[in-house]
N, C-alpha and C positions, 0 to 999 in steps of 0.2 A: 142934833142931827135929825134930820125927818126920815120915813121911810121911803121917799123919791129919790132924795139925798144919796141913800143906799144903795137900793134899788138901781138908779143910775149906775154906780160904783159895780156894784154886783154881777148886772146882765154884763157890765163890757169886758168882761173875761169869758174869754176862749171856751164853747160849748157846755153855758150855765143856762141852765130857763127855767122859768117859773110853773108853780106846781101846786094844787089847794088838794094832798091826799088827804089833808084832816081836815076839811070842810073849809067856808069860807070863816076867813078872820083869821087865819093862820097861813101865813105866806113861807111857803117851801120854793130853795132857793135849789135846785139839784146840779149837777157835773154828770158829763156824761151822753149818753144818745137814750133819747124819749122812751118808755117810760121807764128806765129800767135806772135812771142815773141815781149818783150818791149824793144825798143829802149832805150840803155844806153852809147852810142857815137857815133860821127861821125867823122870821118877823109876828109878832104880836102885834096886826093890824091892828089901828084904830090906838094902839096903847101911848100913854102921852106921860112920863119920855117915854120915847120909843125902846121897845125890849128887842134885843135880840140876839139870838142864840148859835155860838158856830163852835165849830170842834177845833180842839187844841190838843196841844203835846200836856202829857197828864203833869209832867213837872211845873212846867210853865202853867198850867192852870190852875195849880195851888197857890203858885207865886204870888198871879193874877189874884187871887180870892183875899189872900193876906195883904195885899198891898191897900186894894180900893175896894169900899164897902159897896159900890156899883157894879161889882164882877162878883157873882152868887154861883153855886155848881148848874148846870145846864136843866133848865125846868122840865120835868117830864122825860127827862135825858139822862145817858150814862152819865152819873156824875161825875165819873174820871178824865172823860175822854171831850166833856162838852161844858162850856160856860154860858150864862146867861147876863147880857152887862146890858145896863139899864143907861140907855144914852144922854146923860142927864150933864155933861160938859166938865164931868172927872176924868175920863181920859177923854183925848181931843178926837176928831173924825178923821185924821191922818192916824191914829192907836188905829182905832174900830177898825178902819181899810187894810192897814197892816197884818191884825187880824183876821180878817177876811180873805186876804190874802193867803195867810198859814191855813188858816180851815182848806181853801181852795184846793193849794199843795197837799193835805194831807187824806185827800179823797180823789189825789191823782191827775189835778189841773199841773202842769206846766208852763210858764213862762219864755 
């Protein structure tokens, strides 16, 4: 997956937009009205596989950690609440969206 790939994916849910609070090379992905919204990913510009980071149900993100050696606890993140999966084609880009998806839900996006 590349970070366009995502990115694409990302913006086209319901009031998500893009954010550089930790400078550039750190793509914050927020929910919510400007500037106040919740952080529901992070991308590691430039990082090749692409890193990326999104909040998860704390069970499910264990499960996550034990299953695939690509899903690590959330870097710089609550490690409970957040994973970091290295998109290197152990789980597919329909996983990752799925994902992205929960992270979404879980910071209050609706479908």
């Amino acid at each position: 997956m590349t970070h366009k790939e995502f990115e694409d994916f990302i913006l086209s849910l319901l009031n998500v937009y893009l954010d550089y609070p930790f400078g550039e090379g750190t793509a914050v992905y927020k929910f919510g009205t400007q500037p106040e919204g919740k952080i529901m990913a992070i991308v590691a510009e430039n990082s090749n596989p692409l890193r990326v980071s999104l909040k998860c149900d704390p069970k499910l993100a264990e499960y996550l950690r034990e299953k695939y050696e690509t899903v690590l606890p959330g870097y710089h993140l609550n490690k409970k609440h957040w994973n970091t999966i290295i998109c290197s084609g152990q789980l597919t880009n329909d996983e990752i969206f799925d994902l992205a998806r929960l992270s979404y839900q879980l910071v209050g996006g609706e479908f």
